[in-house]
ZANUMAR-852402 format. One record per residue (C-alpha): residue number from 0; residue in one letter; x, y, z. Coordinates in nm, 3 decimals, padded with zeros to 5 digits. Layout:
<sites>
<site NUM 'A' <X Y Z>>,
...
</sites>
This chain:
<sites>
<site 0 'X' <00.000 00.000 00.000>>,
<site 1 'X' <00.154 00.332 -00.099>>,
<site 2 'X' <00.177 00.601 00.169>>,
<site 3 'X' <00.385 00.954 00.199>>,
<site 4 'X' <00.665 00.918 00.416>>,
<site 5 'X' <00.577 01.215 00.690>>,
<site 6 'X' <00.918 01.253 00.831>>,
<site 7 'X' <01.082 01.292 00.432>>,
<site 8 'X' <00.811 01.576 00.403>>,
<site 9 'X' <00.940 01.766 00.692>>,
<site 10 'X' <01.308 01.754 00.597>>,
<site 11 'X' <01.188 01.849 00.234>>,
<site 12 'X' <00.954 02.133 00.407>>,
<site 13 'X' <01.294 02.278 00.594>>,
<site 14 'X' <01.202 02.622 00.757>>,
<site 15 'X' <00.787 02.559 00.616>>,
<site 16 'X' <00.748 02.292 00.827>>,
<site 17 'X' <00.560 02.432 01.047>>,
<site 18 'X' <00.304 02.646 00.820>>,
<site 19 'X' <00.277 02.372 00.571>>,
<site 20 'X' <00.159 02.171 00.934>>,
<site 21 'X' <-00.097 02.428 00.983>>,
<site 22 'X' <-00.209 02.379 00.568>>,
<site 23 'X' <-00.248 02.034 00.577>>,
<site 24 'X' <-00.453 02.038 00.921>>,
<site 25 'X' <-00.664 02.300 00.738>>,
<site 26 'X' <-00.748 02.081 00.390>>,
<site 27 'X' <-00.748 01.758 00.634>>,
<site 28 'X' <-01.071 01.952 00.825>>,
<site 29 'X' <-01.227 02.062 00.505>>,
<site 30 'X' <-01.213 01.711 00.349>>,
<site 31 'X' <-01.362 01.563 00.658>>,
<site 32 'X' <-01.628 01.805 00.710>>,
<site 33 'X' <-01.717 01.793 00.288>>,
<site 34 'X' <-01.799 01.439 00.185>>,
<site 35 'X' <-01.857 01.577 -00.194>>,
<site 36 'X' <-01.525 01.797 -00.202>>,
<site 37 'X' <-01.368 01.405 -00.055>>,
<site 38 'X' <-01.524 01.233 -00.330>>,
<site 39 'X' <-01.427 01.478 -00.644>>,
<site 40 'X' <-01.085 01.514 -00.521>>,
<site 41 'X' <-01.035 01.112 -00.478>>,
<site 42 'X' <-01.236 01.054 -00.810>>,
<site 43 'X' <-01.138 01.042 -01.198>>,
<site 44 'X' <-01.144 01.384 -01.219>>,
<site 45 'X' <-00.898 01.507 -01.397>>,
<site 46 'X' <-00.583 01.693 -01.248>>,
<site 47 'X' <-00.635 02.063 -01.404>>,
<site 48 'X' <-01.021 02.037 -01.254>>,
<site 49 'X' <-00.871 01.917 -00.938>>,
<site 50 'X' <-00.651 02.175 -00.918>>,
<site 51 'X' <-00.865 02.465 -00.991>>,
<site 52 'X' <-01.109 02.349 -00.748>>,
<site 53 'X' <-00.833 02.327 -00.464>>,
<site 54 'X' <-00.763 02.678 -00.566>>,
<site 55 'X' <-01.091 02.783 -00.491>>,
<site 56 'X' <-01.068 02.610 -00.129>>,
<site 57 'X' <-00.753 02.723 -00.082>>,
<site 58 'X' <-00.658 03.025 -00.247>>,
<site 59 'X' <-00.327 03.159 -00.072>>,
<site 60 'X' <-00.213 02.788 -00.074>>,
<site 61 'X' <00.187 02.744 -00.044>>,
<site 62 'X' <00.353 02.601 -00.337>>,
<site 63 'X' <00.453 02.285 -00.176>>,
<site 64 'X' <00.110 02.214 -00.050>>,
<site 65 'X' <00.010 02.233 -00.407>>,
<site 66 'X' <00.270 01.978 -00.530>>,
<site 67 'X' <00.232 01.805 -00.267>>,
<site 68 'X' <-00.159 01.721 -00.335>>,
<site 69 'X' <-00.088 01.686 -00.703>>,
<site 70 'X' <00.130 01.404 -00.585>>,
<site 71 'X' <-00.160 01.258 -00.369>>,
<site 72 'X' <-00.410 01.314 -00.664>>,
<site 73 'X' <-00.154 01.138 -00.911>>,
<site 74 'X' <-00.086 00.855 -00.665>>,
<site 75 'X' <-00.500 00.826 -00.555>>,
<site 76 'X' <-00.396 00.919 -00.199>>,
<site 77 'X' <-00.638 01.200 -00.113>>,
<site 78 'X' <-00.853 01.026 00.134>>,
<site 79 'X' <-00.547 00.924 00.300>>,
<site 80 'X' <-00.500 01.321 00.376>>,
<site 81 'X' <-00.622 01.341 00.715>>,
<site 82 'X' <-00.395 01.068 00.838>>,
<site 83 'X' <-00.072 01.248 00.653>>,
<site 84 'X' <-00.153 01.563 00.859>>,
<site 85 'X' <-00.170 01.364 01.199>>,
<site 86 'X' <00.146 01.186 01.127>>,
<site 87 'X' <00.319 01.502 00.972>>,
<site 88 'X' <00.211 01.664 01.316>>,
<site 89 'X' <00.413 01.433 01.507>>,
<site 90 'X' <00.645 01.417 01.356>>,
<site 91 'X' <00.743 01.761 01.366>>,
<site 92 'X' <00.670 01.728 01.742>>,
<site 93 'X' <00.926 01.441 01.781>>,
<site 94 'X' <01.185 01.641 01.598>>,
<site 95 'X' <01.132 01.978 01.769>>,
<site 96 'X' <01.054 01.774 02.106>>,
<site 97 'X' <00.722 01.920 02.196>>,
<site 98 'X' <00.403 01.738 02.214>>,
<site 99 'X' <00.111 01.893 02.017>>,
<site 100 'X' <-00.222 01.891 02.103>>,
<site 101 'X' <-00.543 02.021 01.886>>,
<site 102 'X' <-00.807 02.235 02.069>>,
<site 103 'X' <-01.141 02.233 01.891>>,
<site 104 'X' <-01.388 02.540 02.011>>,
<site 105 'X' <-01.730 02.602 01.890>>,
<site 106 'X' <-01.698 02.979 01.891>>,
<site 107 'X' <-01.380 03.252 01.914>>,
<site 108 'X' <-01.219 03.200 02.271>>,
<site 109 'X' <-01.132 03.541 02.493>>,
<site 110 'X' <-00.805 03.550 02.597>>,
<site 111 'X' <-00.929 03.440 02.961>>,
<site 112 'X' <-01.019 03.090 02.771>>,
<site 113 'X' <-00.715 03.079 02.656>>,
<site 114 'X' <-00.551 03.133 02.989>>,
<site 115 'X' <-00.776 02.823 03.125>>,
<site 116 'X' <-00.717 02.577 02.815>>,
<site 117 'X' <-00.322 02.631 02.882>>,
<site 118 'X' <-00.333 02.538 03.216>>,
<site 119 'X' <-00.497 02.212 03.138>>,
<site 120 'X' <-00.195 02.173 02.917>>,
<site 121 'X' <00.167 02.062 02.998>>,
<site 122 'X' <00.453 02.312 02.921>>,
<site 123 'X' <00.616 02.300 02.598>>,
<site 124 'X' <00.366 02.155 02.398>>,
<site 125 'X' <00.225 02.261 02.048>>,
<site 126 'X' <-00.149 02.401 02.046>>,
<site 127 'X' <-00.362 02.459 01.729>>,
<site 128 'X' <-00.701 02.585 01.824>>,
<site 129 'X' <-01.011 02.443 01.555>>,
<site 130 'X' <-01.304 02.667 01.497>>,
<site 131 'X' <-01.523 02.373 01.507>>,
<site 132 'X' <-01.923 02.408 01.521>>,
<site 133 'X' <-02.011 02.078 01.599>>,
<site 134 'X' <-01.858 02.110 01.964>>,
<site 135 'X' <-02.169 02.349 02.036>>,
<site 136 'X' <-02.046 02.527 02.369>>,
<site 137 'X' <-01.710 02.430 02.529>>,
<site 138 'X' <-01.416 02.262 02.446>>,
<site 139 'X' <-01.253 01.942 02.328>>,
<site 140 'X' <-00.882 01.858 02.347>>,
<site 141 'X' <-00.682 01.550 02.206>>,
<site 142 'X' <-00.313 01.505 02.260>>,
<site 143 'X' <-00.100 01.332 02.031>>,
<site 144 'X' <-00.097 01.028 02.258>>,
<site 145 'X' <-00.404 00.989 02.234>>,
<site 146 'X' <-00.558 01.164 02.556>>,
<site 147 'X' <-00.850 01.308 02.519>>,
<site 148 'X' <-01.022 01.603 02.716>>,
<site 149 'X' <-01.429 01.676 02.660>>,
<site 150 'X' <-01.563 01.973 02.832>>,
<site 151 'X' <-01.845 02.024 02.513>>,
<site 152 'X' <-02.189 02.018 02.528>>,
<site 153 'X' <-02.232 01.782 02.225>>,
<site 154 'X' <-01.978 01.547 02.436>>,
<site 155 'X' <-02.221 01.581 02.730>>,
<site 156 'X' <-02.526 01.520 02.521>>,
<site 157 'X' <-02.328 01.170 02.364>>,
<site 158 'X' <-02.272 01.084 02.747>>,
<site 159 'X' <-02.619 01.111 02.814>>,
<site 160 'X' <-02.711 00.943 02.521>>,
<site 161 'X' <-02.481 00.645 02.615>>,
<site 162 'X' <-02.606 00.642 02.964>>,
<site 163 'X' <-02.921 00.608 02.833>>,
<site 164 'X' <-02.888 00.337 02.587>>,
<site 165 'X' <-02.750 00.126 02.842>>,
</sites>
């Protein structure tokens, strides 16, 4: 099964390693939230359509974000996007030697939400905060590792729902 080796895109990335981090996590949310943008993108369309479309989604796109999805369109590895962008993430974490964890927020936080979420959070590690309108009213976090932090209404509605089922 062909893949794209995270750690070879970093050292090709060099100083945009970071920003073309924040690009992929960006397209990755976009695919997963648009199940007929997914299905285009991973079909027989061909590569000039492709491309103008991702133009449209992304229109101040970097160069190798571009090549690097014409790759993925050539090879048929667009669905395997969201996946890259995780293991691109930690990579750059292992290398830099900072854990990174994603903070997904229904609505813009104050600064005093901020303040809060960091203290929740270990020193030295890598936040990205997600605009994400599922969550409804709170917050979710998920470290690298795998922990996992719910403090949303929509995860205390799924408790309830759980609890219920039972």
């Amino acid at each position: 099964m062909k893949t794209i080796d995270a750690a070879k895109l970093y050292e090709l990335a060099g100083e945009k390693a970071v920003p073309l981090e924040e690009e992929l996590h960006l397209l990755a949310d976009k695919l997963l939230k648009n199940l007929e943008l997914r299905r285009f993108l991973a079909g027989n369309a061909p590569l000039t359509a492709k491309r103008e479309v991702m133009s449209e989604v992304l229109p101040d796109s970097s160069p190798l974000l571009r090549r690097l999805l014409d790759l993925l369109f050539r090879e048929r590895l667009v669905n395997k996007l969201p996946w890259l962008a995780e293991r691109y993430s930690a990579v750059i974490s292992e290398r830099i030697g900072a854990c990174y964890v994603e903070v997904r927020h229904a609505h813009k936080l104050r600064e005093q939400d901020k303040i809060q979420i960091f203290s929740l959070i270990e020193g030295g590690c890598r936040v990205r905060f997600v605009e994400d309108r599922t969550v409804i009213g709170g917050v979710k976090l998920r470290w690298q590792d795998g922990r996992y932090f719910d403090t949303s209404l929509a995860g205390d509605l799924q408790e309830l729902k759980e609890a219920l089922l039972v």
